[in-house]
N, C-alpha and C positions, 0 to 999 in steps of 0.2 A: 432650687436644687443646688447643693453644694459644686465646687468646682471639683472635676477628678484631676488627680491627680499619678494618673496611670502617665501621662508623658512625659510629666517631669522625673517620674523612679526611668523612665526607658533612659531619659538623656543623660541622668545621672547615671545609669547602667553604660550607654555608652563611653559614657566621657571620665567611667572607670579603666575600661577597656581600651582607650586611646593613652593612658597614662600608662598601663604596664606596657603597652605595645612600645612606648616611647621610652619607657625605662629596660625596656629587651633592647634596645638599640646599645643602651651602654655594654649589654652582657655581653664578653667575649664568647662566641660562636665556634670552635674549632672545628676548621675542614675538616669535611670526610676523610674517613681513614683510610692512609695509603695501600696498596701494595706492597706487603711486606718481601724483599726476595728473599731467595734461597740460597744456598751456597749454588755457584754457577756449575753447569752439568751438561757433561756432553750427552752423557743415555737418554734417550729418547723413549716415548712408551706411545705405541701406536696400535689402533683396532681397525679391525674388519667385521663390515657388515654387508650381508648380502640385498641383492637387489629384490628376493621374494618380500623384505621389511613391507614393504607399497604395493606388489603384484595383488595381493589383497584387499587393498583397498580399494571402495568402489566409488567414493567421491573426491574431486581435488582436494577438498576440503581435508578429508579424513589423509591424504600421502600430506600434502601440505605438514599438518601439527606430525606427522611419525618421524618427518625429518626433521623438523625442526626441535623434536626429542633428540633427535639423534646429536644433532648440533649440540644440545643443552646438558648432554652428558659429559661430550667432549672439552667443553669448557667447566664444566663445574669439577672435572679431575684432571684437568691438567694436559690433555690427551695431545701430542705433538703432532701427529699423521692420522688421519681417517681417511680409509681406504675401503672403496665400493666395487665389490666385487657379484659378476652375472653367474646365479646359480641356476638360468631358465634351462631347459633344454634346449641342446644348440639351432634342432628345427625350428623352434619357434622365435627364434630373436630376431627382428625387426633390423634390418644392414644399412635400410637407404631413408630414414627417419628425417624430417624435415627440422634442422635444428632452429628455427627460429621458430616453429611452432608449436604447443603444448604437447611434452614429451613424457608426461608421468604415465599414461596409458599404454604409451607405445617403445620408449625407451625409457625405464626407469634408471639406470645407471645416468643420464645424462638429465634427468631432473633430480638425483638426491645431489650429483655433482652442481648443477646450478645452481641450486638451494643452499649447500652447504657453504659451497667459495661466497655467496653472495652473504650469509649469516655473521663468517668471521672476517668480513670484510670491515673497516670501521662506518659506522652510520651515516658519517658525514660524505664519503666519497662515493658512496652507492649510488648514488643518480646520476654519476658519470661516466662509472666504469659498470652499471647496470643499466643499459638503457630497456627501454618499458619493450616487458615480455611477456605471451602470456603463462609462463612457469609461474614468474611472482604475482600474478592477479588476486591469489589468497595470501598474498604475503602480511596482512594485517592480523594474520593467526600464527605467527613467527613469534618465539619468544626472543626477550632480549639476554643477549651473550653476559654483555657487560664485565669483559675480560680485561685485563692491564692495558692492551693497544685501541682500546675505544674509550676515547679521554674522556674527564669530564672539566671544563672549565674551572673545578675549584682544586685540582690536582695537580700533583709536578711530578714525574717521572723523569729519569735519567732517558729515557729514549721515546720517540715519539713514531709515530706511521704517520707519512703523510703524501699527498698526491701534490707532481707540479703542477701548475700554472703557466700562463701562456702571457702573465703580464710583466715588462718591462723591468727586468730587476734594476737597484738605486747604484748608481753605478757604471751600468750599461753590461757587466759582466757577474756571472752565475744563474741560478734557477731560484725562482722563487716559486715556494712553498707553502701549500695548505697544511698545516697541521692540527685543525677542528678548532684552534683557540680562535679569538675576536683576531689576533694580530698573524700575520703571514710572517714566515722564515726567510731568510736569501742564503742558499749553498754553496760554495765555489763551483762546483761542477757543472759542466750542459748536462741536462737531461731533458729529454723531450717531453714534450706537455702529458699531462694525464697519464704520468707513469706513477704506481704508486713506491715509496721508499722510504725504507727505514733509517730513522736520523739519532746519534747517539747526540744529546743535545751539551750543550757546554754551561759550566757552570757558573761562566761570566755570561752575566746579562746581555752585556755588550758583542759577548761571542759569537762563532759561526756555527752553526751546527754540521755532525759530519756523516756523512752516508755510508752506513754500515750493513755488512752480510745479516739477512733478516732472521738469522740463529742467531747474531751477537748478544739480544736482551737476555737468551737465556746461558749461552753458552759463556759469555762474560759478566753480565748482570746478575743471573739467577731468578730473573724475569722468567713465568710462563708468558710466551709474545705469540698464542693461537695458536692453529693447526694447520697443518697443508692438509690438501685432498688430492686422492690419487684412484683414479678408475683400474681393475683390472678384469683382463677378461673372462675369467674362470679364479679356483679355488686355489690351482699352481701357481698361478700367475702372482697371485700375493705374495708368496713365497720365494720365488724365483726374481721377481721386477720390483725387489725391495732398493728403495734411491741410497740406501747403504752399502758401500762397497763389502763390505763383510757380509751385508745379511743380516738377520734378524741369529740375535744367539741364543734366543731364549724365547719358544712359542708356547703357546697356550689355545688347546682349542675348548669348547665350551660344550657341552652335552649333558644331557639328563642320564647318561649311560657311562658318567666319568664317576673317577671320586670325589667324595667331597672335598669341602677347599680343607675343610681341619686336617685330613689324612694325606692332600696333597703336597699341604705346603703344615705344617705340624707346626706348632706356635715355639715351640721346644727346640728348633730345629733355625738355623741362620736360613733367610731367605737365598736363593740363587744370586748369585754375580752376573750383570748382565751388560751388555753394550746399551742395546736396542732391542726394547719386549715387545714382541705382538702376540696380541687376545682377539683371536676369531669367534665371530658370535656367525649361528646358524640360521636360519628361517623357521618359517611354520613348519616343515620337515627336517630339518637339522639339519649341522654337518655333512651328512652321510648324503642329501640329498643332490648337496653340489659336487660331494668329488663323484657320484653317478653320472653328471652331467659336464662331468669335465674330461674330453677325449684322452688328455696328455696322462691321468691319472687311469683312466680306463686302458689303455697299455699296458701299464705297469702293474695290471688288477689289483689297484687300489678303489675297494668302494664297499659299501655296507661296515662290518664290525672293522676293517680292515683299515678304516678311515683314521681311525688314532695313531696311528704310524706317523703321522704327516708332521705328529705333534711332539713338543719334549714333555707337554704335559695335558691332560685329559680330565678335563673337571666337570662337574655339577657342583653350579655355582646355588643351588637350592634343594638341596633332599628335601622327600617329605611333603611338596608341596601343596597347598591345598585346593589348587585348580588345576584343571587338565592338561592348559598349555599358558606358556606364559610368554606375551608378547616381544618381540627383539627387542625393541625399546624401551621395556619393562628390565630385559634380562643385561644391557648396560648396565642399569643403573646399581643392579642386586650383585652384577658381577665384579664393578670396580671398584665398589665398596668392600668387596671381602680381599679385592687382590692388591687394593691398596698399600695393604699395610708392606707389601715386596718392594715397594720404591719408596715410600715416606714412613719414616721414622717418628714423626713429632709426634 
């Protein structure tokens, strides 16, 4: 019986496959593509989403992935502030909630809040400044952000987010600093351990890095540097407990009972001049449902058709639709894509 020769094509197969892998070694490889910024910007663009997003929901599982939509809107547009606002009726909300214990059933404002801050936090620092809870026990159905402030080791950005350390900076004087790379930072400054801080880094290797207001990457950079999160109690409350001393100058509320975005905002027409824009998204009942359930607007007989008042503009961000209702976190993503075009130009 002749000899096969099926092992010698395999070895000669492999020991093709080790000659190009060896000759990719030569091939210049070029890192992943930066972050490009943008001219640096004080306006801010922030949304509101109410706490009915999860009330419907009937398994962890299912609030888990709706926030964590929520997170993934926020990052894929740029969004500066996401702010959670209670549209339950006021009888029914939960005052003395056990915050160390699973809150999506029972406070959902304070599980889209853990979910979120924990999402735009960077990867790396999360086991420290998250210690094991059961909010995150489905945190493995999380998507990843993967925004400018969650590094990746083949990257260089002008600014880095990083959490201190508790070990002995070289020296005997300053903070040393995690910032996700193989190698730690050293700061001039004390800062207490396990705080997190944003470092404008230096362009000498040899350099110090320097801790900056965690607006700097975008308001000097041009860096999007993630989103804060901000609970409020009611519908007013978004509007009134804006962390801007002006206020929001330019709102947007969201409705299937608004105009469309072409007749709101007309392509023909210069977009609004704004400081700080906020785009309130509504629940399985809308808008209308929270300022009903909001005392301070129930004074004022603000509720039902009456509810667009609240707003400089009233939209339906989908005519036409071809299902009946379309979920919060559906209506993100349909909404920032058409209002987009009010703050980016490219």
């Amino acid at each position: 019986m002749p000899p096969s020769f099926e092992p010698r094509r395999k070895k000669r197969r492999l020991d093709d496959e080790m000659q190009d892998a060896s000759e990719a070694k030569d091939v210049h490889v070029p890192e992943r593509e930066r972050f490009k910024p943008t001219e640096p910007r004080e306006w801010t663009i922030s949304m509101a989403v109410p706490t009915s997003l999860i009330t419907n929901c009937v398994t962890r599982e299912q609030r888990t992935t709706a926030v964590g939509n929520v997170a993934r809107a926020a990052a894929i547009f740029s969004v500066d502030e996401v702010v959670i606002f209670d549209d339950s009726p006021v009888d029914q909300r939960i005052t003395n909630a056990d915050p160390d214990a699973y809150t999506g059933d029972v406070d959902p404002a304070h599980f889209m809040e853990h979910l979120l801050t924990y999402l735009e936090t960077p990867p790396f620092m999360r086991k420290v400044l998250f210690p094991l809870h059961p909010n995150l026990r489905s945190q493995g159905l999380l998507p990843s952000l993967e925004m400018p402030h969650h590094p990746h080791k083949d990257e260089w950005l002008p600014y880095r987010e990083g959490m201190t350390l508790e070990l002995p900076p070289k020296g005997g004087q300053g903070t040393v600093v995690d910032i996700g790379m193989p190698q730690t930072v050293t700061v001039a400054e004390s800062i207490p351990p396990k705080t997190r801080v944003t470092l404008r880094m230096s362009d000498d290797p040899r350099g110090t890095p320097e801790p900056v207001h965690p607006a700097t990457p975008r308001t000097e950079g041009g860096y999007f540097w993630g989103f804060t999160v901000r609970r409020a109690g009611s519908l007013s409350a978004v509007l009134t407990e804006s962390p801007h001393e002006e206020g929001y100058d330019v709102s947007i509320g969201t409705s299937e009972r608004g105009l469309p975005l072409s007749r709101a905002f007309p392509t023909d027409q210069s977009p609004p001049d704004f400081k700080h824009l906020l785009v309130v998204f509504g629940g399985p009942r809308g808008i209308e449902y929270a300022a009903m359930n909001d005392p301070q607007l129930g004074e004022m007989g603000i509720a039902g058709a009456r509810t667009k008042e609240l707003f400089d503009h009233w939209v339906n961000v989908l005519p036409n639709q071809g299902t009946r209702n379309i979920r919060t976190d559906e209506a993100l993503l349909i909404a920032l894509t058409g209002l987009r075009r009010l703050w980016d130009y490219s």
